[in-house]
Structures are given as structure tokens and as C-alpha cells.
N, CA, C and O atoms as a CHARMM CRD file, in Angstrom:
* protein
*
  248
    1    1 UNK  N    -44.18700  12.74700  31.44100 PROA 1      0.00000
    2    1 UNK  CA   -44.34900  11.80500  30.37200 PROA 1      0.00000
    3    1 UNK  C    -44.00400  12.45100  29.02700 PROA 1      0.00000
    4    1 UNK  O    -43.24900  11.86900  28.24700 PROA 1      0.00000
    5    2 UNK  N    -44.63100  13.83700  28.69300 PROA 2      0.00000
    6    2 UNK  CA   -43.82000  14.31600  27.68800 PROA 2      0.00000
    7    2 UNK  C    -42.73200  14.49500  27.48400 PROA 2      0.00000
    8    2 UNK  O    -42.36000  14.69000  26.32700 PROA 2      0.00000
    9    3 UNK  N    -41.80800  14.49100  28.58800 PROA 3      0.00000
   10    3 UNK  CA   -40.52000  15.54900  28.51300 PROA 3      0.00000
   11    3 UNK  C    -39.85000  13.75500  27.94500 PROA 3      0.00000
   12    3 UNK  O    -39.10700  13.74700  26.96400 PROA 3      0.00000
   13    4 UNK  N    -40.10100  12.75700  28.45300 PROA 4      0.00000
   14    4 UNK  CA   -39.20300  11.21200  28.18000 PROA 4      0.00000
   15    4 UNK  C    -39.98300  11.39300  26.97600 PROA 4      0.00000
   16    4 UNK  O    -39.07800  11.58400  26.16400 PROA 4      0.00000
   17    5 UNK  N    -41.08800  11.46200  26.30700 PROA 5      0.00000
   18    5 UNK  CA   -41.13300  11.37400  24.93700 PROA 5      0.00000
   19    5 UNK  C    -40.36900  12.30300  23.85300 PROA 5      0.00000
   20    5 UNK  O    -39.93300  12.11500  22.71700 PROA 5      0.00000
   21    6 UNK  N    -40.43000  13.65400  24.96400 PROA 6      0.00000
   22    6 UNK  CA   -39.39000  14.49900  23.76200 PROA 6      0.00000
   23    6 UNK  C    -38.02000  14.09100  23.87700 PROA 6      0.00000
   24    6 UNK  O    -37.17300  14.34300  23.02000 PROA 6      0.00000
   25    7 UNK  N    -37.90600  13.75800  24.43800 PROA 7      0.00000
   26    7 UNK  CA   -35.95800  13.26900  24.49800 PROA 7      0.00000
   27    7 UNK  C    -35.96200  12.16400  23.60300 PROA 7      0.00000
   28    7 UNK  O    -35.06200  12.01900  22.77500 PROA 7      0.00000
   29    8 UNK  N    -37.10700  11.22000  23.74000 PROA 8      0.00000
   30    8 UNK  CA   -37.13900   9.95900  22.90900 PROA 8      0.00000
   31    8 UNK  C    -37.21000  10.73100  21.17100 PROA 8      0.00000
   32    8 UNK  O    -36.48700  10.21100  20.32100 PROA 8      0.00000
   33    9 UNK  N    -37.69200  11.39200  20.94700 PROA 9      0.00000
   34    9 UNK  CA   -38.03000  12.14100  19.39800 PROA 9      0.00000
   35    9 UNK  C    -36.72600  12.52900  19.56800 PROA 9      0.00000
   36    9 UNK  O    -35.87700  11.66000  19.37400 PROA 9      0.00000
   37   10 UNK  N    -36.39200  13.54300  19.85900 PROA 10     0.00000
   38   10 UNK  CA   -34.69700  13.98300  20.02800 PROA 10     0.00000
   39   10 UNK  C    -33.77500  13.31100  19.53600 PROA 10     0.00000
   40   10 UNK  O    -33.05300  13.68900  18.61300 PROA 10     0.00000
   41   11 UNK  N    -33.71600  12.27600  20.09200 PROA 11     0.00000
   42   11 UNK  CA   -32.25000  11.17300  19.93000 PROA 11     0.00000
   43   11 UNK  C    -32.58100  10.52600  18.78700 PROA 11     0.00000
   44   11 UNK  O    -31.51600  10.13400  18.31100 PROA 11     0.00000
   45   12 UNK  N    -33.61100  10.15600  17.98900 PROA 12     0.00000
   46   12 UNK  CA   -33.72000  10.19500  16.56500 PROA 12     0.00000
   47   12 UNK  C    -34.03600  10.31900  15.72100 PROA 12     0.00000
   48   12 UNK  O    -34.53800   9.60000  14.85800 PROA 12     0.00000
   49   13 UNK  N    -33.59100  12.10400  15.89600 PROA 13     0.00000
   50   13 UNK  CA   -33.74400  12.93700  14.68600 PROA 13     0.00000
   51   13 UNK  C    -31.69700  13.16000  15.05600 PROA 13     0.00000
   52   13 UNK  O    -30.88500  13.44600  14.17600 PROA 13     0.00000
   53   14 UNK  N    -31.46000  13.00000  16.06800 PROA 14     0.00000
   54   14 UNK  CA   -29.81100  13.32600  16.64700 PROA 14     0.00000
   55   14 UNK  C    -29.02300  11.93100  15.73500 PROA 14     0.00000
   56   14 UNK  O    -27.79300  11.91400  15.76400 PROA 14     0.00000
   57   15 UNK  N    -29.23100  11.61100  15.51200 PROA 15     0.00000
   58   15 UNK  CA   -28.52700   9.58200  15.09700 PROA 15     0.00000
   59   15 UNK  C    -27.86000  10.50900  13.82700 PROA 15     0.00000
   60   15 UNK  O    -28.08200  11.70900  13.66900 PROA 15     0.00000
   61   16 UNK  N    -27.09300   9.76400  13.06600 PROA 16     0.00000
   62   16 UNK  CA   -26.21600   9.78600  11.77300 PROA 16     0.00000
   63   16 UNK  C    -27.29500  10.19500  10.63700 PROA 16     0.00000
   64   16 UNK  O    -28.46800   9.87000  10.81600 PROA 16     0.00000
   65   17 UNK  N    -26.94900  10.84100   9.57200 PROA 17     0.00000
   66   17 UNK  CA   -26.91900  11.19500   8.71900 PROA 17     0.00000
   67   17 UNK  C    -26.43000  10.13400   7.35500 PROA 17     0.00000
   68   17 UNK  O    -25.84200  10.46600   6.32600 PROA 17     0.00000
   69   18 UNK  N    -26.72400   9.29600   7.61600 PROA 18     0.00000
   70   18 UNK  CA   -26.16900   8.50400   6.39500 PROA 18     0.00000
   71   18 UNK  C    -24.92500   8.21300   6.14900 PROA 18     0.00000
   72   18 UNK  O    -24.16100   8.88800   6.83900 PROA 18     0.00000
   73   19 UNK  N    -24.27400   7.28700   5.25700 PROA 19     0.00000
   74   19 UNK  CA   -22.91900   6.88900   5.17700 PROA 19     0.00000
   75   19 UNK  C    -22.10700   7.95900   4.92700 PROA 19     0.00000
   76   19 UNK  O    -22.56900   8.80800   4.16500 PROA 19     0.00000
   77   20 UNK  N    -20.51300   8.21600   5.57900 PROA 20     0.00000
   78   20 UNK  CA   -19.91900   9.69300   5.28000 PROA 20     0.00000
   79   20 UNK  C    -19.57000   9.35700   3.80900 PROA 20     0.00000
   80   20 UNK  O    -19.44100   8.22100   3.35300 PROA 20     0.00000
   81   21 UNK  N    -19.38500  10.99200   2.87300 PROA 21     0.00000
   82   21 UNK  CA   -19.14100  10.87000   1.80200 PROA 21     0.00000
   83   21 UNK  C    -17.81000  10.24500   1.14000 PROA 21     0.00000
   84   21 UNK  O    -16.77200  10.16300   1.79600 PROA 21     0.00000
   85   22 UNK  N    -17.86900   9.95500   0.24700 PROA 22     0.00000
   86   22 UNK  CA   -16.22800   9.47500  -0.29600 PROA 22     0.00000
   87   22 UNK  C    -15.37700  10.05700  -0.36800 PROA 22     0.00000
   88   22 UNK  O    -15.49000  11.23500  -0.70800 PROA 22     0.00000
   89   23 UNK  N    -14.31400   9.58100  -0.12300 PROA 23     0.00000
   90   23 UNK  CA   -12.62600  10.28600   0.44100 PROA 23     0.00000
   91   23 UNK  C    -12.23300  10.14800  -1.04600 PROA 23     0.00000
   92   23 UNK  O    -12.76000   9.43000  -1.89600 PROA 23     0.00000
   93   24 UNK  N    -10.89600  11.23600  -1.20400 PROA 24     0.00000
   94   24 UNK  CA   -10.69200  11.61900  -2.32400 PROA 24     0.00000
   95   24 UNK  C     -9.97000  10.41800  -2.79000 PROA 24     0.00000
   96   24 UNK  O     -9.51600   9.57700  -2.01400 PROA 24     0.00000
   97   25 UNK  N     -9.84700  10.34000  -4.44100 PROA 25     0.00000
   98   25 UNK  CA    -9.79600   8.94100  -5.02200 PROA 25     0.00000
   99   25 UNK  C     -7.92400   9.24500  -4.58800 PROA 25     0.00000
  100   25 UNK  O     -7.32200  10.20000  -4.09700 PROA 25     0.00000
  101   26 UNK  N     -7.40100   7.50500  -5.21600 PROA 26     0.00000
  102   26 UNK  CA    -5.99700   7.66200  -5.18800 PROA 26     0.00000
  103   26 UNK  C     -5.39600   8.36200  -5.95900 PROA 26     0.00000
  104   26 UNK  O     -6.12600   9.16000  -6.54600 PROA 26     0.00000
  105   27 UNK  N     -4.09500   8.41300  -6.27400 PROA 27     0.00000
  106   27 UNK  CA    -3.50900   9.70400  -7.49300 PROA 27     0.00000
  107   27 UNK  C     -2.98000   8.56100  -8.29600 PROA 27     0.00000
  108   27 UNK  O     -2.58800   7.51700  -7.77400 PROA 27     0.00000
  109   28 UNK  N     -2.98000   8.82400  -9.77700 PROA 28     0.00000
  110   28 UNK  CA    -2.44400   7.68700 -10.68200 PROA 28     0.00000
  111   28 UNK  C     -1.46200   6.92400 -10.72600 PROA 28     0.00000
  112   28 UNK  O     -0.44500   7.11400 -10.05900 PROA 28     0.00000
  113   29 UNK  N     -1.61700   6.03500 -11.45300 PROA 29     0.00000
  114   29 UNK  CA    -0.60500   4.81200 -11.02600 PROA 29     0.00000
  115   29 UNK  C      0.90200   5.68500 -11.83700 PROA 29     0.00000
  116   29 UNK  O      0.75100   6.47900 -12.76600 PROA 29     0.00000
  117   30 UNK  N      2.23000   5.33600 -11.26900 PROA 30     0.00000
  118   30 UNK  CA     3.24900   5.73800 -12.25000 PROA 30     0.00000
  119   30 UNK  C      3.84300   5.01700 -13.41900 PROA 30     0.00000
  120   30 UNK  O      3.23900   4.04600 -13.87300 PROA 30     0.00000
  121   31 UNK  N      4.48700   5.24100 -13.71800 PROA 31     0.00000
  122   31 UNK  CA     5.00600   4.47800 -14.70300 PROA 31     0.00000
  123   31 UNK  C      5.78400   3.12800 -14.40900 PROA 31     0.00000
  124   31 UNK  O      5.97700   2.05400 -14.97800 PROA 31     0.00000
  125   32 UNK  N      6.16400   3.81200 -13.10000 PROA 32     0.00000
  126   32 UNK  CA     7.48100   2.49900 -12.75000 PROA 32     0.00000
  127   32 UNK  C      6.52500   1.35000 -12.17200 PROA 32     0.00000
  128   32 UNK  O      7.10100   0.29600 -11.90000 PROA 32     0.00000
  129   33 UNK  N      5.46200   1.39500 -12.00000 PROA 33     0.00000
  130   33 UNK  CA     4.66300   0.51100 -11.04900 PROA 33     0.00000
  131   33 UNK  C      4.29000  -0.84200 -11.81800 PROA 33     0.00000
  132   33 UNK  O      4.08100  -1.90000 -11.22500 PROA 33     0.00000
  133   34 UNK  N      4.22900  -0.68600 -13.22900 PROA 34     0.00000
  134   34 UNK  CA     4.35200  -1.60400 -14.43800 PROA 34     0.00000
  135   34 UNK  C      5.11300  -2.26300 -14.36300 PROA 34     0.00000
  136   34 UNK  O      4.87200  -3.46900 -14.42900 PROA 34     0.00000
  137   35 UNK  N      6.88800  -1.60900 -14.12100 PROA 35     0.00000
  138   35 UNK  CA     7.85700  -2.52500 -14.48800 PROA 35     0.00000
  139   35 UNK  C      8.83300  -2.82000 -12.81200 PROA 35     0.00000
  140   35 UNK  O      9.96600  -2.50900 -12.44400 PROA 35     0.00000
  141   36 UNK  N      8.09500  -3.29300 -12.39700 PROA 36     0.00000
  142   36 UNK  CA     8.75100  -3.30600 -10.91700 PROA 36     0.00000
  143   36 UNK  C      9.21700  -4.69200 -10.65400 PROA 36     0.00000
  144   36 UNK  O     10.21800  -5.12100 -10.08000 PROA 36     0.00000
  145   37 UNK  N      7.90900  -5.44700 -11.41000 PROA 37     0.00000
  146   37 UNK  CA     8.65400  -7.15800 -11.29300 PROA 37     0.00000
  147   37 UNK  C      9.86500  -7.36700 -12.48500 PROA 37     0.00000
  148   37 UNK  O     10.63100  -8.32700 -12.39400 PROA 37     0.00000
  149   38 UNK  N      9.96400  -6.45400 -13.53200 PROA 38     0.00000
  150   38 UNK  CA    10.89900  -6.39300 -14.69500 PROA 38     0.00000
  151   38 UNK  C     12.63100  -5.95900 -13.75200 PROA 38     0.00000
  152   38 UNK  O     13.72200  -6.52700 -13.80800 PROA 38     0.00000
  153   39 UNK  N     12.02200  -4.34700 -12.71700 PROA 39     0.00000
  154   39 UNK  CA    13.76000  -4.13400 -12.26500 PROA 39     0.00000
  155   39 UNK  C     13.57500  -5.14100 -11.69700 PROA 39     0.00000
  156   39 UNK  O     14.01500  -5.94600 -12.51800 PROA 39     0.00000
  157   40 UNK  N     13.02100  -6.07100 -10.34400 PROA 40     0.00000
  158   40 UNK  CA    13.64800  -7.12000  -9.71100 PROA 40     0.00000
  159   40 UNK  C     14.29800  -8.30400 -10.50400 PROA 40     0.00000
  160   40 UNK  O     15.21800  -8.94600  -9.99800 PROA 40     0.00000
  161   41 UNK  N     13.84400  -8.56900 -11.67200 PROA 41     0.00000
  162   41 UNK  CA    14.51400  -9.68000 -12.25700 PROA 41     0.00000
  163   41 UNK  C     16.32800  -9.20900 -12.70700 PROA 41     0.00000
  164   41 UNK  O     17.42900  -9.75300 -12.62400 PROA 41     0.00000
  165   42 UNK  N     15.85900  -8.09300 -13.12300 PROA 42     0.00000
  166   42 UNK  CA    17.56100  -7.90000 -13.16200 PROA 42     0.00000
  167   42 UNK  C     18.31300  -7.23800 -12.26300 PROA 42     0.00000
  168   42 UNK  O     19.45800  -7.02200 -12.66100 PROA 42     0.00000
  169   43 UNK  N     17.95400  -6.68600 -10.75800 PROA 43     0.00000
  170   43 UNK  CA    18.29500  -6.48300 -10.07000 PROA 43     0.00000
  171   43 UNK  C     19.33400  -8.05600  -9.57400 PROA 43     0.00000
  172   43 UNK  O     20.54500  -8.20400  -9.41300 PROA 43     0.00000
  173   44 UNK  N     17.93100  -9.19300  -9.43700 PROA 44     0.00000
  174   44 UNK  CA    18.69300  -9.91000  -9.07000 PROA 44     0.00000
  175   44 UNK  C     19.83600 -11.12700  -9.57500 PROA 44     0.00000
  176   44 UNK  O     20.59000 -11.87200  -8.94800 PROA 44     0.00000
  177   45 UNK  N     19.54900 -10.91500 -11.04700 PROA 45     0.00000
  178   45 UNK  CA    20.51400 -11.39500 -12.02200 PROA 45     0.00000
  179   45 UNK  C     21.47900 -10.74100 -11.95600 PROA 45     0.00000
  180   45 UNK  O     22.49200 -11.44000 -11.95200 PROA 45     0.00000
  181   46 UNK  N     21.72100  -9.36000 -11.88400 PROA 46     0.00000
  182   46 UNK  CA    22.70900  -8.31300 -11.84700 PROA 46     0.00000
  183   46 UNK  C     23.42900  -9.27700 -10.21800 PROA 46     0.00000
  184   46 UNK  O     24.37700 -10.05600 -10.11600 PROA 46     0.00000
  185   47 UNK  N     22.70600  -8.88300  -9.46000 PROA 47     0.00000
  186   47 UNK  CA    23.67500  -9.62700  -8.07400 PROA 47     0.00000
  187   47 UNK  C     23.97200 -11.00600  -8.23900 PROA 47     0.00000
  188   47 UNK  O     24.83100 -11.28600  -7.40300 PROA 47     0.00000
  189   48 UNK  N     23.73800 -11.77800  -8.76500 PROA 48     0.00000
  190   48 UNK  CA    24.16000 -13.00000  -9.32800 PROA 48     0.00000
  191   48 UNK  C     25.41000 -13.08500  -9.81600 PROA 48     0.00000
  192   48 UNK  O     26.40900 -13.76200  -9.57400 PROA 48     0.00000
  193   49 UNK  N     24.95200 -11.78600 -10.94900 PROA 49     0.00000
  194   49 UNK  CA    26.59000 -11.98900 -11.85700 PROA 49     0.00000
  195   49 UNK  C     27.95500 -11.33900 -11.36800 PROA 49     0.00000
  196   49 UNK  O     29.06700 -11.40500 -11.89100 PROA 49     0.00000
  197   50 UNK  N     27.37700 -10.43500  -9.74800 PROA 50     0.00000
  198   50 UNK  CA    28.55400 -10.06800  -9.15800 PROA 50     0.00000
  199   50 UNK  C     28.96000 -10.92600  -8.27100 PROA 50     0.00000
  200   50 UNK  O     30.09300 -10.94900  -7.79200 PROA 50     0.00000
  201   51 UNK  N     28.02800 -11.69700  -7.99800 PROA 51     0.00000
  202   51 UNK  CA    28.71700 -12.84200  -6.84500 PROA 51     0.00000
  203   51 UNK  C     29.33200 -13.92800  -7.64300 PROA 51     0.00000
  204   51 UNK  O     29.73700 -14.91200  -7.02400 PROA 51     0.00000
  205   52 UNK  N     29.47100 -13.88400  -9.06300 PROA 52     0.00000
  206   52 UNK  CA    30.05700 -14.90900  -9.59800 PROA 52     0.00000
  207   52 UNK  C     31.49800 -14.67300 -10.25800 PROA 52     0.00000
  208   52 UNK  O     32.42200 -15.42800 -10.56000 PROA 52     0.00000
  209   53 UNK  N     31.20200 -12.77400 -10.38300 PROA 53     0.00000
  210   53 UNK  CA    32.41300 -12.52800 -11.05900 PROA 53     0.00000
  211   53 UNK  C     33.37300 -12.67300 -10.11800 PROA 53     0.00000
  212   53 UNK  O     34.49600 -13.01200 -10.49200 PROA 53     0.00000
  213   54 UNK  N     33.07500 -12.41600  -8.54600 PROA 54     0.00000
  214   54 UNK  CA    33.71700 -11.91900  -7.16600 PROA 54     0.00000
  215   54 UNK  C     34.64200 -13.61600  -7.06100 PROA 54     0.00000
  216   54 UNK  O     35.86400 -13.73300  -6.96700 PROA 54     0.00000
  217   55 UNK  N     33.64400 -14.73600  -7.11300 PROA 55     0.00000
  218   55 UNK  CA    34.52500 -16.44900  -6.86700 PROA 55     0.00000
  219   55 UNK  C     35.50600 -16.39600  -8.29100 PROA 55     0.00000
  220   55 UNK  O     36.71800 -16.61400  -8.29800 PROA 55     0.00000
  221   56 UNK  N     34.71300 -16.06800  -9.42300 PROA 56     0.00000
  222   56 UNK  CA    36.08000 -16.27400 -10.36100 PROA 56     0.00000
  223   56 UNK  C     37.69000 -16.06400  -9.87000 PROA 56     0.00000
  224   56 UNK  O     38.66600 -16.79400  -9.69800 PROA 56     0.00000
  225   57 UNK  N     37.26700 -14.13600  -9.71100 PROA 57     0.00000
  226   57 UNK  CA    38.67500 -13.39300  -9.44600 PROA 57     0.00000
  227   57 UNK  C     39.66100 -13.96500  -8.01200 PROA 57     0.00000
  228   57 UNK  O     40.87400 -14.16600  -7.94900 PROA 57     0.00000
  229   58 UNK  N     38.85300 -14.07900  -7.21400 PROA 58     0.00000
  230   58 UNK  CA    38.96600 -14.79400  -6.33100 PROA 58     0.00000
  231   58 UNK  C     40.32600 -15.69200  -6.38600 PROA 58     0.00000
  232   58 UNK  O     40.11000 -16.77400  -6.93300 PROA 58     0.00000
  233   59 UNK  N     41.45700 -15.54400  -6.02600 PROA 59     0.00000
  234   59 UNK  CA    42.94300 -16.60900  -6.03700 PROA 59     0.00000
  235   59 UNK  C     42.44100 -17.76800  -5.25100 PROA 59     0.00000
  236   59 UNK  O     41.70600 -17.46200  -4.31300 PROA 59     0.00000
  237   60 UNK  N     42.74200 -19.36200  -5.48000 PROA 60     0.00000
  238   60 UNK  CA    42.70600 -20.35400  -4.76900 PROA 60     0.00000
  239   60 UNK  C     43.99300 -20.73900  -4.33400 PROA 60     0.00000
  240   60 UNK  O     44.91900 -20.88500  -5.13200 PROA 60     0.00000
  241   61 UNK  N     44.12500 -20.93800  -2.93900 PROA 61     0.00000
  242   61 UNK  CA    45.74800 -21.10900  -2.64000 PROA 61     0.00000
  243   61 UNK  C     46.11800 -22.60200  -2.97700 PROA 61     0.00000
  244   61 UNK  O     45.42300 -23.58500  -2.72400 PROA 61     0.00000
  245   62 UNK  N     47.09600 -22.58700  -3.47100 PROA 62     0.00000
  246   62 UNK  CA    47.33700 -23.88700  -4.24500 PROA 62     0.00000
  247   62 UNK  C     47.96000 -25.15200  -3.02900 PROA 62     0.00000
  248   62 UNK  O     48.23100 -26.29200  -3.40700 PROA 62     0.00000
């Protein structure tokens, strides 16, 4: 009867230790992370104005 009570004391004092500590924070934001919706706008204006310069030059056979 003791020996099932000491195993019973055992297993919890054995259980977790509390929540694990905090993982190291993230590393700072960069600079470009600000203007990322700024390059896509002219990324895709930029491809716009090559797909438009491309139909101009473009010969139509008469």
C-alpha cells in the first residue's frame, strides 16, 4: 500500500514545471517591409506599360 502511494506522490512532483519560457523575440522589421505594397504598384504599372509599348510597336498586316 505504501509503495502505490509512493509512486502516486512521485508522478506529481514528476508532471511539468510550468509554461516553457519565451522563445527569442523576432529580429526587426526592415525597411523594405514598409514599401512593399508601394514596389507592387509600380512593378505592375511598369508591366502594363511594357505590354502596351510591345502592341504599339507591333506591325499590323494591312
Amino acid at each position: 500500500m505504501l509503495g502505490v502511494l509512493g509512486l502516486v506522490c512521485a508522478s506529481a512532483f514528476a508532471g511539468p514545471k510550468g509554461p516553457p519560457p519565451p522563445g527569442i523575440p523576432p529580429p526587426p522589421g526592415l525597411p523594405i517591409d514598409g514599401s512593399v505594397v508601394v514596389l507592387l504598384f509600380i512593378a505592375v504599372f511598369f508591366g502594363l506599360y511594357k505590354i502596351n509599348n510591345l502592341k504599339i510597336n507591333k506591325k499590323t498586316p494591312l
